[in-house]
Every structure is written in structure tokens, then in C-alpha cells.
SEFI-271483 format. One line per field, with one value per residue: residue number from 1; z, y, x of N, C-alpha, C, O in turn. Coordinates in steps of 0.1 Angstrom, whole numbers. Example, Ala and Ser with C-alpha at 12.3 -4.5 7.8 and 13.67 -1.06 7.14 Angstrom:
# residues 2
nr: c(1 2) $
n.Z: c(78 71) $
n.Y: c(-57 -22) $
n.X: c(132 128) $
ca.Z: c(78 71) $
ca.Y: c(-45 -11) $
ca.X: c(123 137) $
c.Z: c(78 79) $
c.Y: c(-33 0) $
c.X: c(132 129) $
o.Z: c(85 80) $
o.Y: c(-33 11) $
o.X: c(142 134) $
//
This chain:
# residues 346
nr: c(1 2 3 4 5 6 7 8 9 10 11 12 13 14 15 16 17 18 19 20 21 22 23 24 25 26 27 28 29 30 31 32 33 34 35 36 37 38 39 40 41 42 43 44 45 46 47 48 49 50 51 52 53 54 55 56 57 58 59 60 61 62 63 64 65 66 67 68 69 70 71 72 73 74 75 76 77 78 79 80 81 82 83 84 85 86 87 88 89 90 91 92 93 94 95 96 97 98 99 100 101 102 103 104 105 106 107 108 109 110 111 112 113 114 115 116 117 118 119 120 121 122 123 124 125 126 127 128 129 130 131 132 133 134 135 136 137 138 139 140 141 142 143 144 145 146 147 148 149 150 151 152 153 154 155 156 157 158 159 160 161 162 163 164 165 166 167 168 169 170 171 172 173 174 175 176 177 178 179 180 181 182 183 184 185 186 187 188 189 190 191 192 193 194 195 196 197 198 199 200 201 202 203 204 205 206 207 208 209 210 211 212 213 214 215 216 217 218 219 220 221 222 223 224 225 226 227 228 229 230 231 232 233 234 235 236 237 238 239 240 241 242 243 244 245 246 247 248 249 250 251 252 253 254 255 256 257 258 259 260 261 262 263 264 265 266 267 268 269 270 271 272 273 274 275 276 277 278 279 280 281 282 283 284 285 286 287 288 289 290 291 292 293 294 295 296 297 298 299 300 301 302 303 304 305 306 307 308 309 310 311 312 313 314 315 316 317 318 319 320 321 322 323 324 325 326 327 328 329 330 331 332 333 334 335 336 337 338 339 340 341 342 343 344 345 346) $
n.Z: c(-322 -355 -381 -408 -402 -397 -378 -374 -353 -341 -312 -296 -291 -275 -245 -227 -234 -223 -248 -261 -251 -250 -249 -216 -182 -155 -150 -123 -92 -81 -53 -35 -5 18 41 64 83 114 115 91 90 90 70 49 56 50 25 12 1 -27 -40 -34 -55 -82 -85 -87 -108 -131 -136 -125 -102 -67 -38 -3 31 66 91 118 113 102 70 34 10 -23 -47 -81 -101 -120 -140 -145 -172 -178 -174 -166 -144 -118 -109 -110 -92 -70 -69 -62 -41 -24 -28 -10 14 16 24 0 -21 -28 -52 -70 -66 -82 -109 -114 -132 -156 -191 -197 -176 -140 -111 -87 -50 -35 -9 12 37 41 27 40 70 99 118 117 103 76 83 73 47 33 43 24 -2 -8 0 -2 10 -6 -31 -45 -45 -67 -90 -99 -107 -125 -144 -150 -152 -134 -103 -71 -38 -6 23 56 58 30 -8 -30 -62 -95 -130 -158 -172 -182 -167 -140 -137 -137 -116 -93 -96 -93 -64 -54 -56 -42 -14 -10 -4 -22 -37 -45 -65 -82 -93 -107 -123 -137 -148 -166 -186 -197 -209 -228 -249 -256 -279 -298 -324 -340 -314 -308 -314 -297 -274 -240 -217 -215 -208 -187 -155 -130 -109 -91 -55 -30 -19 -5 21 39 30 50 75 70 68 96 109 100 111 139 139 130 152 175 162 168 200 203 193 209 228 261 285 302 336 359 367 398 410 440 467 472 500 510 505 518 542 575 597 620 641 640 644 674 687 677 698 723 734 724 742 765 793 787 807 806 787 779 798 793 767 776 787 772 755 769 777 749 747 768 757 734 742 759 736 723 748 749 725 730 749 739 720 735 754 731 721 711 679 672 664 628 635 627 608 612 587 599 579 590 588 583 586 597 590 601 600 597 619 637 632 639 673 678 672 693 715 711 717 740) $
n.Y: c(-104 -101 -85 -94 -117 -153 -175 -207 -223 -233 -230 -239 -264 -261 -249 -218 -190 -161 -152 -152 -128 -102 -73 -72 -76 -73 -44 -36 -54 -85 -108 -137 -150 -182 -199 -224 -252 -265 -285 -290 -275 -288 -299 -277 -266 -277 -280 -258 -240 -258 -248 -222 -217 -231 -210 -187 -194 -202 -190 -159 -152 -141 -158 -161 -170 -179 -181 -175 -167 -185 -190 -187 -169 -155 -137 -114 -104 -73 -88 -113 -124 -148 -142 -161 -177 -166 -175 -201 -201 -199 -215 -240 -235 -234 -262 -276 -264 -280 -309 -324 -335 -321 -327 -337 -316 -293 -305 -287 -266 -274 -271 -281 -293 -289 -273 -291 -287 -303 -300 -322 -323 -309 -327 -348 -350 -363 -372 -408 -415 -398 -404 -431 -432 -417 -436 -457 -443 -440 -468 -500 -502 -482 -487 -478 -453 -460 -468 -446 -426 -439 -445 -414 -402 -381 -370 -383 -372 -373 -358 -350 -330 -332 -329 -334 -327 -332 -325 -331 -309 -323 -348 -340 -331 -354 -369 -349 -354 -380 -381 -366 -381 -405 -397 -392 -416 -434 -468 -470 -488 -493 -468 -470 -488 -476 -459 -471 -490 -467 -456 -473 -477 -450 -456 -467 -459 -463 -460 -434 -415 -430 -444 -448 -459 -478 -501 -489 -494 -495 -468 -461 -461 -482 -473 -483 -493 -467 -445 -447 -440 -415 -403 -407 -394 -367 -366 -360 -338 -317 -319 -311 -285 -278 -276 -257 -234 -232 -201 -191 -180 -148 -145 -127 -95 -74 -45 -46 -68 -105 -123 -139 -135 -126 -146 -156 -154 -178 -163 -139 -151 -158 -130 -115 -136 -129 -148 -140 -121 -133 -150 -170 -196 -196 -199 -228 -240 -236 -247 -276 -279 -283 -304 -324 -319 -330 -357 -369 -366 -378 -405 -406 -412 -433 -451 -450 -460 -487 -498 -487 -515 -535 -534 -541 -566 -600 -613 -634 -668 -689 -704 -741 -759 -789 -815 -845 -870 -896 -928 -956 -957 -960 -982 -980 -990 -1016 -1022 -1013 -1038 -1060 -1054 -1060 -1084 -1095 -1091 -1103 -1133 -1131) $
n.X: c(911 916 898 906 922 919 900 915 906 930 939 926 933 958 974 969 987 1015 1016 995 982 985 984 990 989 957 944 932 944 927 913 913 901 905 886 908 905 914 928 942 958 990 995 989 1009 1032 1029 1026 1053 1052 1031 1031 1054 1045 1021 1033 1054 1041 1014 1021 1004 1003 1005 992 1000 982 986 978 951 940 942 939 952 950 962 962 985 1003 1018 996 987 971 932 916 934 931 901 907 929 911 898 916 926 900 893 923 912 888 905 912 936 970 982 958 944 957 945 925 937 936 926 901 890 871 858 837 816 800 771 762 749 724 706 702 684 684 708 718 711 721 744 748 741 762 781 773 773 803 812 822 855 853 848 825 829 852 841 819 838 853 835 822 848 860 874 862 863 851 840 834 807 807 807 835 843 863 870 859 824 809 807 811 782 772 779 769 740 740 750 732 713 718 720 695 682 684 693 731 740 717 719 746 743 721 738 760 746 734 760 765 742 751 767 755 746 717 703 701 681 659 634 650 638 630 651 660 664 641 634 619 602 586 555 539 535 542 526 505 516 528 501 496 515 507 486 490 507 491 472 489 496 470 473 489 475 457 442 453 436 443 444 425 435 440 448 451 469 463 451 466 493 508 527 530 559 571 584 567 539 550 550 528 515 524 547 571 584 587 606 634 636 607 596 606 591 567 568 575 552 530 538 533 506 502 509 492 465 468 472 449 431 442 433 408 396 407 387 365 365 371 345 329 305 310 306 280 283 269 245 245 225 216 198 184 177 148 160 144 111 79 56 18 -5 5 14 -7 -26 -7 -10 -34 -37 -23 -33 -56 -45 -42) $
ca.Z: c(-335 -367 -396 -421 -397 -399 -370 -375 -341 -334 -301 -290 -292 -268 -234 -231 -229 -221 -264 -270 -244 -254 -234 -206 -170 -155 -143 -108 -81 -71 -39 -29 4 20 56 65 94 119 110 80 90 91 56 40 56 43 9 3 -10 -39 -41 -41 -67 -89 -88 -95 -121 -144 -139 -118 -84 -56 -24 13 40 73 104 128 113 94 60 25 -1 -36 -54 -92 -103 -132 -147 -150 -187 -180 -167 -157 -138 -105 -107 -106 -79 -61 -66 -56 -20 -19 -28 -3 27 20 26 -15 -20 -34 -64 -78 -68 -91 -119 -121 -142 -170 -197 -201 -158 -130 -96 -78 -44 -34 3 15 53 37 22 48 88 104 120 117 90 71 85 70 35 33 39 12 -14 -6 -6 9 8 -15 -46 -53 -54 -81 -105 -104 -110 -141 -152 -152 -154 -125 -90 -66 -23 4 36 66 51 16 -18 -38 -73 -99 -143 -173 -171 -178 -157 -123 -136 -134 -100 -85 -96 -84 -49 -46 -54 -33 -3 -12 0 -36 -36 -57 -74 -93 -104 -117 -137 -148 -159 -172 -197 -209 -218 -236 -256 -268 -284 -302 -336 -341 -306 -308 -312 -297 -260 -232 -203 -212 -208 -174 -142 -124 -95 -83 -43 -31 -9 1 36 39 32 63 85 67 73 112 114 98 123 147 136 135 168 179 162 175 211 203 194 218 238 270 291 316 349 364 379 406 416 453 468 476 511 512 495 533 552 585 603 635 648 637 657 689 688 680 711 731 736 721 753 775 796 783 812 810 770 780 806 782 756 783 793 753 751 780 772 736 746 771 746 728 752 762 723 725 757 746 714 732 756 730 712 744 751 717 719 702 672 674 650 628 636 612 610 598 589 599 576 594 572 586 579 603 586 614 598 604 635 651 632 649 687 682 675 705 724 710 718 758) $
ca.Y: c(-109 -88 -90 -105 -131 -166 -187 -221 -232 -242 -224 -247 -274 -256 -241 -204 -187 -152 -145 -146 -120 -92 -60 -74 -85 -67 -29 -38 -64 -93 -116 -143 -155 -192 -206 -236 -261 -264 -298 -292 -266 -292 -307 -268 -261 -285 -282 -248 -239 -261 -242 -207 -218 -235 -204 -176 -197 -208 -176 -151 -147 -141 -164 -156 -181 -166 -199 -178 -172 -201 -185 -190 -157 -157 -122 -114 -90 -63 -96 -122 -131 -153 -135 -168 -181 -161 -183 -216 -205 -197 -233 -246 -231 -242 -280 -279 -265 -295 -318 -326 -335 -311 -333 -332 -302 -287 -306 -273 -256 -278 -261 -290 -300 -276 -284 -285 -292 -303 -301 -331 -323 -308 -334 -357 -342 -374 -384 -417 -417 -396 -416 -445 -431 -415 -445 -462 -434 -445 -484 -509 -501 -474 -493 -470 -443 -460 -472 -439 -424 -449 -440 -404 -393 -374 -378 -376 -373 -374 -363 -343 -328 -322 -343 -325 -337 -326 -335 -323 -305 -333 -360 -331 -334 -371 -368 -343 -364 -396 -383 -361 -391 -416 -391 -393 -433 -445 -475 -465 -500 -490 -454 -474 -496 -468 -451 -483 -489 -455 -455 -483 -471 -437 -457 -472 -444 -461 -456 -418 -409 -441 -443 -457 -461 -499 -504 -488 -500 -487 -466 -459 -467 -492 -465 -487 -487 -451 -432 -445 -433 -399 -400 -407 -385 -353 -355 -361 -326 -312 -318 -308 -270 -269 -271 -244 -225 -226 -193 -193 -163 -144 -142 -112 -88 -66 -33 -49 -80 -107 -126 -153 -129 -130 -160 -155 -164 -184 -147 -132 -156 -152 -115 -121 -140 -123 -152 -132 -116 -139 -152 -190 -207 -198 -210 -245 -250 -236 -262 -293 -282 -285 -317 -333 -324 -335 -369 -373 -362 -392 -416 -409 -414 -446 -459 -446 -469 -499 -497 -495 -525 -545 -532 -546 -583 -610 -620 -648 -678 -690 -720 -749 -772 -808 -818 -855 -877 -912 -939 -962 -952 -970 -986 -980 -998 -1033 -1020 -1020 -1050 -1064 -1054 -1067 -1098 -1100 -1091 -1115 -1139 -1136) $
ca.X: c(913 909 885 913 926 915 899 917 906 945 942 914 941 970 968 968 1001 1015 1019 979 976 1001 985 996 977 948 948 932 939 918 919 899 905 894 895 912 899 930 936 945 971 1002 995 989 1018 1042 1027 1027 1061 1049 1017 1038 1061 1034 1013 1046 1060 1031 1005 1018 994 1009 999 999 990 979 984 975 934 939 931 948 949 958 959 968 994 1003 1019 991 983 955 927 905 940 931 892 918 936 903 892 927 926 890 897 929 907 886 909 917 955 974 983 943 934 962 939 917 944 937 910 889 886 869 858 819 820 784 769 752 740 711 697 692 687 685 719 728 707 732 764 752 739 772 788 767 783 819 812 832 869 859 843 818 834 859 829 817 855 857 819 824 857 861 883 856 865 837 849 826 795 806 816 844 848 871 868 846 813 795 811 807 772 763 785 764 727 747 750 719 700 721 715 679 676 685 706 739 738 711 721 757 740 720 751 760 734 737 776 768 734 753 782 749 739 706 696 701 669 648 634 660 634 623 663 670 660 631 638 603 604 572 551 524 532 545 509 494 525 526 487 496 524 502 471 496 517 474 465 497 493 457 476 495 468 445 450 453 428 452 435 420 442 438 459 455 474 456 450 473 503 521 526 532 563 576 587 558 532 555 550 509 509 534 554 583 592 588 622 637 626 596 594 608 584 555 568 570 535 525 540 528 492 495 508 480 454 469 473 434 425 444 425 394 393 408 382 355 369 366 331 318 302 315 302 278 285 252 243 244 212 219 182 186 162 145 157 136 97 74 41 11 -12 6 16 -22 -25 2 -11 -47 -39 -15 -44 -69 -41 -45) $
c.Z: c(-345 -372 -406 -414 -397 -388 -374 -363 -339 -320 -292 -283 -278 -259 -237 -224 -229 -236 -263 -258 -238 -247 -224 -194 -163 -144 -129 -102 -79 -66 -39 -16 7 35 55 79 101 117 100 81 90 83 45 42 48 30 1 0 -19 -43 -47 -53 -75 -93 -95 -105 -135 -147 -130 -108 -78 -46 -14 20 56 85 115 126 106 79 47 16 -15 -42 -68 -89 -117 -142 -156 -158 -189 -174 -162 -149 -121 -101 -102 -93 -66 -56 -57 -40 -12 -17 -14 10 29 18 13 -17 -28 -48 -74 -76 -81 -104 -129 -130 -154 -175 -197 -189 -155 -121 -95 -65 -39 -22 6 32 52 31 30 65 100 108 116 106 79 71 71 52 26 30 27 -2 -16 -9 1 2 -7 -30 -52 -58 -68 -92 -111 -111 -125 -150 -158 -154 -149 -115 -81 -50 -16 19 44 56 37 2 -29 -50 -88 -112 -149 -166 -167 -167 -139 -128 -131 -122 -91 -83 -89 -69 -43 -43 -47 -15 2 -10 -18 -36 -43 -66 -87 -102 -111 -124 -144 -159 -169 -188 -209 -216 -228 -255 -263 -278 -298 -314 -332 -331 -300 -304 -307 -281 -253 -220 -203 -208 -197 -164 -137 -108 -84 -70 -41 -16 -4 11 41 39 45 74 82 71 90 117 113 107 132 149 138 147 174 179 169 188 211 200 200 231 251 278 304 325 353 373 384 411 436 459 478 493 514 504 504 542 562 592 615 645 652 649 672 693 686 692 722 739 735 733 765 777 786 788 813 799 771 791 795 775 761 782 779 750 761 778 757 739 759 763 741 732 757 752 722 737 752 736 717 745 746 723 728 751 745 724 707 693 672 661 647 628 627 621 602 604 587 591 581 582 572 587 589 598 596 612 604 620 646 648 642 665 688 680 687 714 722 715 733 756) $
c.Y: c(-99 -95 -104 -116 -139 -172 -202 -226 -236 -244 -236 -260 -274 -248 -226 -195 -166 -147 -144 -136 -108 -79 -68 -77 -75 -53 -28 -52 -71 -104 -119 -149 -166 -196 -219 -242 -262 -280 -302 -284 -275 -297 -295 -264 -262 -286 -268 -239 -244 -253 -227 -204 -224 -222 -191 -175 -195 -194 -165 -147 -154 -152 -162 -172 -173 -182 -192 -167 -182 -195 -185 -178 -161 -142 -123 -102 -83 -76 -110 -121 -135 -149 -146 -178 -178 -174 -197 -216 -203 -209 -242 -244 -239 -255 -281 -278 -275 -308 -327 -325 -326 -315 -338 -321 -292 -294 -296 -263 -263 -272 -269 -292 -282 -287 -285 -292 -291 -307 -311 -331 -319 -314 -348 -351 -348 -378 -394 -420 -412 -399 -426 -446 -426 -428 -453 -454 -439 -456 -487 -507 -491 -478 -491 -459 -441 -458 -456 -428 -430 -441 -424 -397 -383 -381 -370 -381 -370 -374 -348 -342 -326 -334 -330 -335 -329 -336 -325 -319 -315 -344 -351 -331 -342 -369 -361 -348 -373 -390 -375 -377 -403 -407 -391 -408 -439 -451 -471 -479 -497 -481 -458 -479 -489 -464 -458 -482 -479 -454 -464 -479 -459 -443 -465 -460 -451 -464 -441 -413 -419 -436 -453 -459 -472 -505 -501 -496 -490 -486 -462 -465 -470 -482 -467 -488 -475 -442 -436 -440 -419 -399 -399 -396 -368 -347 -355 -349 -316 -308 -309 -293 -266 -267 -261 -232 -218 -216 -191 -178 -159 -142 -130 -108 -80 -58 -42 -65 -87 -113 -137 -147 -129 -144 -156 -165 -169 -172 -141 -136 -153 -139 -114 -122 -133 -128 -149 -127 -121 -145 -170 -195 -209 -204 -221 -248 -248 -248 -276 -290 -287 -298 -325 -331 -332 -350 -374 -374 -379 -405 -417 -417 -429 -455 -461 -461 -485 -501 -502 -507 -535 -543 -539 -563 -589 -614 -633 -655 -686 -703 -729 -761 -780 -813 -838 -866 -894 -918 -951 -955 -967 -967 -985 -984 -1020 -1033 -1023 -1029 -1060 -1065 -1057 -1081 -1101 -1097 -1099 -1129 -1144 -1133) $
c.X: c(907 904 891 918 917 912 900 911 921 947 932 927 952 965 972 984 1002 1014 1005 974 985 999 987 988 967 951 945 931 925 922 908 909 895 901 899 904 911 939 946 954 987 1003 996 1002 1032 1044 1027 1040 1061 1037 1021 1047 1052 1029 1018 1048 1052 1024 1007 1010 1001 1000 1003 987 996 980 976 959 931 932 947 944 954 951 968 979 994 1010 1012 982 971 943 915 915 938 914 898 923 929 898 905 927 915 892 907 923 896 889 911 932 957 977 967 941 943 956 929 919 944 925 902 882 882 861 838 822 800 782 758 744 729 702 692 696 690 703 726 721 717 746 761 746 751 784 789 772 793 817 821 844 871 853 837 822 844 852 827 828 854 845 820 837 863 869 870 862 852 843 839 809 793 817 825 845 858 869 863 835 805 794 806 791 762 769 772 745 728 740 741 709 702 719 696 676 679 699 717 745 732 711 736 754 735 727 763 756 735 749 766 752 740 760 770 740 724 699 693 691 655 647 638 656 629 642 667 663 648 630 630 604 587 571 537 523 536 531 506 505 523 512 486 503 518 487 482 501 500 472 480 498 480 460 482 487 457 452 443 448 434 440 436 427 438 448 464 461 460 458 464 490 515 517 530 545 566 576 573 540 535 553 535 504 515 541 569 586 590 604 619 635 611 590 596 596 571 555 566 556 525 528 536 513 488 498 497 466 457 468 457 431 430 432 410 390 397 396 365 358 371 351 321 315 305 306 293 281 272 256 242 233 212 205 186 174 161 151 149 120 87 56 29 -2 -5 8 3 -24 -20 -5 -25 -44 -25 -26 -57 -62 -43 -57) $
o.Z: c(-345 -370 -409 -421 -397 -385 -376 -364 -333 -315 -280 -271 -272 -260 -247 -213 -234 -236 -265 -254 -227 -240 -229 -197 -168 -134 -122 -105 -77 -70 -41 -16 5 39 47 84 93 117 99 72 91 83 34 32 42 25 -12 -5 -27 -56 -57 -59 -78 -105 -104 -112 -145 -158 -124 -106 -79 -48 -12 18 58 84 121 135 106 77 50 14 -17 -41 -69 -80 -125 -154 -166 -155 -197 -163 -156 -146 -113 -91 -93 -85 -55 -45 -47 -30 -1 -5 -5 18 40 13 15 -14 -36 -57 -86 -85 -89 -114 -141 -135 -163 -169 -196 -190 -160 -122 -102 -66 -39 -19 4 36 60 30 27 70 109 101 111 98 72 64 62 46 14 21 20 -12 -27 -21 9 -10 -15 -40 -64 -70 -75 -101 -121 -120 -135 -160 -170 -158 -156 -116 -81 -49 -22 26 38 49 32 3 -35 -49 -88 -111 -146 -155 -157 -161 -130 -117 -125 -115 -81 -73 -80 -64 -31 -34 -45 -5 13 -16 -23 -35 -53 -73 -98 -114 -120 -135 -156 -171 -175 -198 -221 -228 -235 -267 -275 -287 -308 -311 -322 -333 -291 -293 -310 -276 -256 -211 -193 -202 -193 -168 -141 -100 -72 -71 -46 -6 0 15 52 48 52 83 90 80 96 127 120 110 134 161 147 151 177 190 175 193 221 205 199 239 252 278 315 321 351 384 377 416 442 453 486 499 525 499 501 546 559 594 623 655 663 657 680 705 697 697 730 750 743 735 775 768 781 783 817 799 766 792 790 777 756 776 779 742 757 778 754 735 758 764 743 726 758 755 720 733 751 738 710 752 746 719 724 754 748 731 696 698 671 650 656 624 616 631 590 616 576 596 577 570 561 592 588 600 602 621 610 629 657 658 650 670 699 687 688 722 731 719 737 766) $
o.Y: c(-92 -107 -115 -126 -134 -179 -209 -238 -247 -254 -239 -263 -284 -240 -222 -195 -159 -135 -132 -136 -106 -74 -76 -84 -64 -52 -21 -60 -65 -110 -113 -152 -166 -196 -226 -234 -260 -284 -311 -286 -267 -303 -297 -258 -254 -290 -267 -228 -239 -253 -221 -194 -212 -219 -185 -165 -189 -188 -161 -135 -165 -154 -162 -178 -166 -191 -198 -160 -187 -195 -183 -177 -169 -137 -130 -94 -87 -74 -116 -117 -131 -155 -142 -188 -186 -181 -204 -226 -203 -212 -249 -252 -246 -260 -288 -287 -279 -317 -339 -316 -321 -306 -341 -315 -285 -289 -295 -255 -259 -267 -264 -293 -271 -300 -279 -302 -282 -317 -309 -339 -324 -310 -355 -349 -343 -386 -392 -428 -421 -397 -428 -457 -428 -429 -457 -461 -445 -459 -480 -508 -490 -471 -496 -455 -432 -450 -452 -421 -423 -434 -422 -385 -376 -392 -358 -393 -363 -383 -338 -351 -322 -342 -320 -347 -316 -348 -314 -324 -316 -348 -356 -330 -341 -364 -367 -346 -377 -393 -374 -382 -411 -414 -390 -412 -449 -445 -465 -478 -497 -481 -451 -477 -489 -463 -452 -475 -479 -452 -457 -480 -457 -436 -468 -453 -447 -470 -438 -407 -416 -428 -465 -462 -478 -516 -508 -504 -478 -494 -459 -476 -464 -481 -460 -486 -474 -434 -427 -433 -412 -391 -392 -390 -359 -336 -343 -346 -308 -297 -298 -287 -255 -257 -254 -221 -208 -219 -190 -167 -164 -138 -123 -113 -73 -64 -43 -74 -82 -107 -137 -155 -131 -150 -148 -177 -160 -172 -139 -129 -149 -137 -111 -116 -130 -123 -153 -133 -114 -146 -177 -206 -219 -212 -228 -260 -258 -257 -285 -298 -294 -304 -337 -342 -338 -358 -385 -383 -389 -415 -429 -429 -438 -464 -471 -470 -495 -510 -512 -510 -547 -553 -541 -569 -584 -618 -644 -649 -689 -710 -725 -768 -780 -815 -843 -869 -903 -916 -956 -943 -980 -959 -996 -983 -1030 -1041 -1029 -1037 -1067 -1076 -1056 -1090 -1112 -1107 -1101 -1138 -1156 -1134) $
o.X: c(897 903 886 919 906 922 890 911 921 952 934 927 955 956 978 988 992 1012 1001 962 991 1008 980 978 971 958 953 922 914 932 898 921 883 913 894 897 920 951 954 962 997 1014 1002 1008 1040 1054 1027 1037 1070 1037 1018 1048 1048 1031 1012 1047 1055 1027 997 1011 1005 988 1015 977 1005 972 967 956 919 920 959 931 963 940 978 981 985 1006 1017 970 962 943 905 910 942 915 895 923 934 894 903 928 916 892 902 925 894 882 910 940 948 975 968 935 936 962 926 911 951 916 891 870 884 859 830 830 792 789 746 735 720 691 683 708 696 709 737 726 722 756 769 746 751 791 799 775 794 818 827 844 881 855 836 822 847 854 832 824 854 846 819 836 870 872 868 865 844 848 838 803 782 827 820 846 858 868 862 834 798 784 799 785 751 760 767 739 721 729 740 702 692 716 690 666 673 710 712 755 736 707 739 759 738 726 772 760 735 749 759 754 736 761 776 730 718 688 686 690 644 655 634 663 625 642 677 655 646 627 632 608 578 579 528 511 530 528 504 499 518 511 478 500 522 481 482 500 499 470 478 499 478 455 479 491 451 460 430 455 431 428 446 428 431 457 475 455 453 467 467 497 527 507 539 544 562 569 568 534 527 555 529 495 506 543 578 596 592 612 610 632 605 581 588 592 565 547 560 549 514 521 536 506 477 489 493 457 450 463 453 428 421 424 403 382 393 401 358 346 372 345 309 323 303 296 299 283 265 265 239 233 210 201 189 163 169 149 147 121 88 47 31 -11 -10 4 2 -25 -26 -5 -29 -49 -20 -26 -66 -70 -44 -65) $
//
């Protein structure tokens, strides 16, 4: 634009065409290339004769699709006009290889929309813990992800490790807080109503400049049983490094082997003794004679102990003494009484 021309803004208004960009398209090539997942290879396939005419017609870049590394190209030419059309059709590839219909992702060519595609496996490590906070994103049959659709003004998809969204600056904004902080254990109830509240507060002038935190919800999580676990779990991870650190004092080596370094085997005895060259009958009778003393040997050791164990005397049993008490008690006073006067009587 020169000096004497006029910025009306008109251009703000209308998309960008080959007239406001009269030298012509850029002096060198660029290519971005993106992979696909193989799943996705019978849905790119099908869709990209719309994709190659789309991208010819409107801004000139060429497109190539590659099935057999699974990889989608887009390169400019000496004809394309718009020189941030090749960034669009870098996003477009991206969005399709994650599984983004072909009819949103071609949203990126509008000037107002652009994409973010934000990775959630990193924010929580836990497994089924991230299934089921994932799931909590989406909602039942999908009803979170409308609200927030309606709230922000975005089309957002949620599919493997990764949320794609597509809209305004500010809407891929709140999108990308949303589902950091719904990955982070926060219900997504309460970050809607947040986003709630607020539509409704800006549309309000003399709250412009007032404070809107007596008005939201309070998302503070209750961590009054949590310190003493984190307090268990950190001596626990303590003790755990002090095992690792206690080093362990290699034992004293010696150039020479020690005693016990050969074992001796079956062969090696026979050849000691100089059973090794003896004939085979004379080894089988060796071995009866070996077995016939050891079951004598045993057969004594049996006798022997049943021999002592009839030897022993029986046990006596202790006697039991039942102390019988008179119950009759004889007086020996009436008694001599008694026999003198039978004798004074004769």
C-alpha cells in the first residue's frame, strides 16, 4: 500500500483473493508432509479427490498421497496468491490424520477459524485413570462435548490421546483450559457453569470492571485426607533411595581359584579309586556287596533300638492315697466308765 492510499479496512471484511496479491506466488517451494495411521487409509482415500480439487481450484498447492508410507504432502507452486494458504493446508492434513472429517477440517481456510490439537496422555499416566477422565470430557452420548461446542464456538473431537478443535482464538483457548483442567481430576460440570456465568457477566457493562470470583464456583479440591498419603508415599519413595544407595563392598579377589572351584565327578572318583578299570562283573558284585552291607548295617540299627525299647522298664503308676477319715469318734472316757461299772456289777 502507498502513502496516498487510504486504509478503509474493506479488506478486513472479504477473503483474500489473487487481485490483492498481483506479483504473483512465492519464488521457492514449500512442503509439509504428515503421516497417517493405517486406519485411516480407506476414508483418505476416498476423500481425496475432494481434497485435490479443493486445494487446485481455490489456492493452488499441489497434493500427493503416498498409501504405501501412509503419508499425505501438500507443496505450493509459482501460482499460489496466498502465501499463509500452504499453513491451511498443513493444518488440513493434520486434522484428517487425526481422524477429523473432511467437512470440518476444510473449516481452517476461513480467516477468522484455525485448529490446536492438544495432547492429553501427558497429563494423566495412570491408565484407566485416563480412560475414564477422558470419558468424563465426552459425557454421556456426547453432551459435554456439545455444551462446550455451544459455549465456545468451536467443533471439538476427542479420539486416542489427543483433542482436536477447530474455531476462533479465543474459543481454542477456553477449549484447551477446559480439557487441561478436566484431565486434571476437575469435574467438567463445574468448568461449564463457570463458562456459564461468564457469557452472561460480559454481556453485563457495569460488571466490566468489578470482581467475578464471589459469582463462580469454587474449584479448590478438599486435601485433608491426601497430605497424610503424600506424607506415606514420600518416606516410603526415602527409604526406598536410601536402598539404592547403600553400596555394596565387592569381595576380595584373588588371582588364584579357590578350593571348591572343581567338583569332582562320578568318573573322576572311579579313576581315584581304580575302580575304573576294573571288569563289569566284578563292579556288579562290588555293588551287591555295598548293598548288602548297607542294608545289614540298617537292619542291625533297627534291632538294636527295638531291643533297647524292650529292655526299658515300664513305667510305674503313682499311687493314689484316699486318706479315709473315721466318722465315728469314739469317747474313752465313757468308755472306762462304762467297763467299771460292769465290773462292780459281778
Amino acid at each position: 500500500m502507498s502513502d496516498t492510499e487510504v486504509d478503509d479496512g474493506a479488506w478486513l471484511d472479504r477473503p483474500f483473493t489473487a487481485e490483492d496479491n498481483p506479483h504473483g506466488g512465492p519464488v521457492d517451494t514449500s512442503n509439509f508432509t504428515e503421516l497417517f495411521p493405517k486406519y485411516r487409509e480407506a476414508y483418505i482415500k476416498e476423500v481425496w479427490p475432494l481434497i485435490e480439487k479443493f486445494l487446485n481450484d481455490t489456492h493452488n498447492i499441489n497434493c500427493e498421497l503416498d498409501l504405501v508410507e501412509n503419508n499425505m504432502t501438500v507443496t505450493t507452486t509459482r501460482k499460489t496468491f496466498d502465501p499463509w494458504a500452504i499453513m491451511n493446508a498443513k493444518m488440513l492434513i493434520k486434522l484428517l490424520s487425526r481422524s477429523v472429517p473432511f467437512e470440518q477440517a476444510l473449516k481452517v481456510f476461513d480467516d477468522d477459524k484455525t485448529c490446536a490439537i492438544v495432547k492429553i496422555d501427558s497429563l494423566c499416566r495412570n491408565k484407566d485413570r485416563f480412560r475414564k477422565r477422558r470419558e468424563r470430557l465426552i459425557g454421556p452420548d456426547g453432551a459435554t462435548l456439545k455444551a462446550l461446542e455451544v459455549l465456545t464456538g468451536c467443533y471439538v473431537f476427542v479420539v486416542g490421546k489427543t483433542v482436536a478443535s477447530i474455531g476462533p482464538h479465543k474459543g481454542l483457548k477456553q477449549v484447551e483450559r477446559f480439557v487441561e483442567q478436566t484431565m486434571k481430576n476437575t469435574h467438567p460440570v463445574y468448568l461449564i457453569k463457570t463458562m456459564m456465568i461468564k457469557r452472561e457477566l460480559e454481556k453485563d457493562p457495569k460488571m466490566k470492571n468489578a470482581d467475578w470470583s464471589r459469582f463462580l464456583p469454587d474449584l479448590r479440591t478438599d486435601r485433608s485426607g491426601r497430605d497424610k498419603k503424600e506424607e506415606e508415599s514420600d518416606k516410603i519413595r526415602e527409604a526406598k533411595l536410601k536402598k539404592e544407595k547403600t553400596v555394596i563392598k565387592p569381595k576380595s579377589t584373588t588371582p588364584f581359584p579357590s578350593e571348591s572351584h572343581f567338583t569332582e565327578s562320578k568318573v573322576d572318583k572311579q579313576l581315584e579309586s581304580g575302580e575304573y578299570f576294573l571288569k563289569e562283573e566284578i563292579k556288579k558284585k562290588r555293588k551287591l556287596d555295598d548293598k548288602k552291607k548297607e542294608n545289614q548295617e540298617v537292619s542291625d540299627a533297627k534291632r538294636a533300638k527295638r531291643a533297647e525299647k524292650d529292655g526299658k522298664a515300664p513305667k510305674e503308676k503313682k499311687a493314689v492315697v484316699t486318706s479315709e477319715k473315721s466318722e465315728d469318734k469314739v469317747d474313752v472316757k465313757k468308755l472306762k466308765a462304762k467297763l467299771k461299772s460292769k465290773k462292780a456289777k459281778k
